[in-house]
N, C-alpha and C positions, 0 to 999 in steps of 0.2 A: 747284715748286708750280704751281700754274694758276689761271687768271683766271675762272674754272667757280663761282659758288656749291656747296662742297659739298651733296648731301645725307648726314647721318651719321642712323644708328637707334641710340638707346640700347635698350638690355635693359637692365632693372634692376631682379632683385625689391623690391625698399625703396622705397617708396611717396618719403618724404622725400630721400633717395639722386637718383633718379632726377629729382625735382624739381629741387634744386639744380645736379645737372649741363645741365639742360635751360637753366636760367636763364643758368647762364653760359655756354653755348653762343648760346643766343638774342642774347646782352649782346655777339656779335660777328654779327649778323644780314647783316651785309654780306660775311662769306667763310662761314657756314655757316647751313643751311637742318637743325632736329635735330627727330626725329622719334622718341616716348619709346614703346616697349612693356613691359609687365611680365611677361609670361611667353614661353615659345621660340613656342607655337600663334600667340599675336596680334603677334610678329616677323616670323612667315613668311605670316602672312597680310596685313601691310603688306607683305613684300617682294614677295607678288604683284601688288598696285597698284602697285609704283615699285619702280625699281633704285634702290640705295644706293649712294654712295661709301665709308662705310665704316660698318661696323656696332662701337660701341663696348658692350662687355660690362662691363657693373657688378657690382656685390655682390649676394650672394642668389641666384646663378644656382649649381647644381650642376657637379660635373665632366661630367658625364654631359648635361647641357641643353648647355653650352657644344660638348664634341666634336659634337653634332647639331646646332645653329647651324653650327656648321665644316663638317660634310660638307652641311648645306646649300647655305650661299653656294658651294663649292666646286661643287657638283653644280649650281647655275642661274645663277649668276654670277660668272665666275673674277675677275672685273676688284674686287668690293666684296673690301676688308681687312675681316679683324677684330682688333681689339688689346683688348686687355684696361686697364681704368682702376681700379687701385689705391686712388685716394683721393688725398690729398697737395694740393688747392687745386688753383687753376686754371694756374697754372703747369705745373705736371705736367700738369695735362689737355690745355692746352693743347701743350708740349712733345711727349705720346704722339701726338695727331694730325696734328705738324709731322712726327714721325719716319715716320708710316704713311706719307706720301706721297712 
């Protein structure tokens, strides 16, 4: 791991979804810096103001949004992961982000 505050980008079509993850991402404000958009347009246009550590994809996003988020980051910045968050509490959220890195 590293001593770096992350910064992590949610996607997350569900308004409420993307809330709660946000919350408990913030509820660790001391190893992560999270940063919520709702659709792939206003993702890549935060990812042009800032590089991400890792970009976590929520619910409501299509097959088709997610593979162009991927050959995004792929295409301007090999170094951001993206993982995918399931649901499952913060446990598991927190667990998928321990494993990205």
């Amino acid at each position: 791991m590293t001593d770096k505050k992350l910064d992590i980008l949610v996607v997350c079509a569900h308004e409420a979804i993307r809330a709660t993850i946000l919350r408990l991402l913030h509820n660790h404000s001391e190893l992560w810096k999270a940063t919520g958009a709702e659709t792939v347009n206003e993702a890549k246009e935060l990812a042009h103001q800032k590089n991400f550590d890792i970009v976590l994809l929520g619910s409501g996003l299509t097959e088709q949004e997610e593979e162009d988020l991927n050959r995004y980051f792929v295409t301007t910045n090999k170094q951001t992961k993206l993982i995918r968050h399931y649901g499952g509490g913060s446990g598991l959220l927190f667990g998928e982000i321990y494993q990205a890195l």
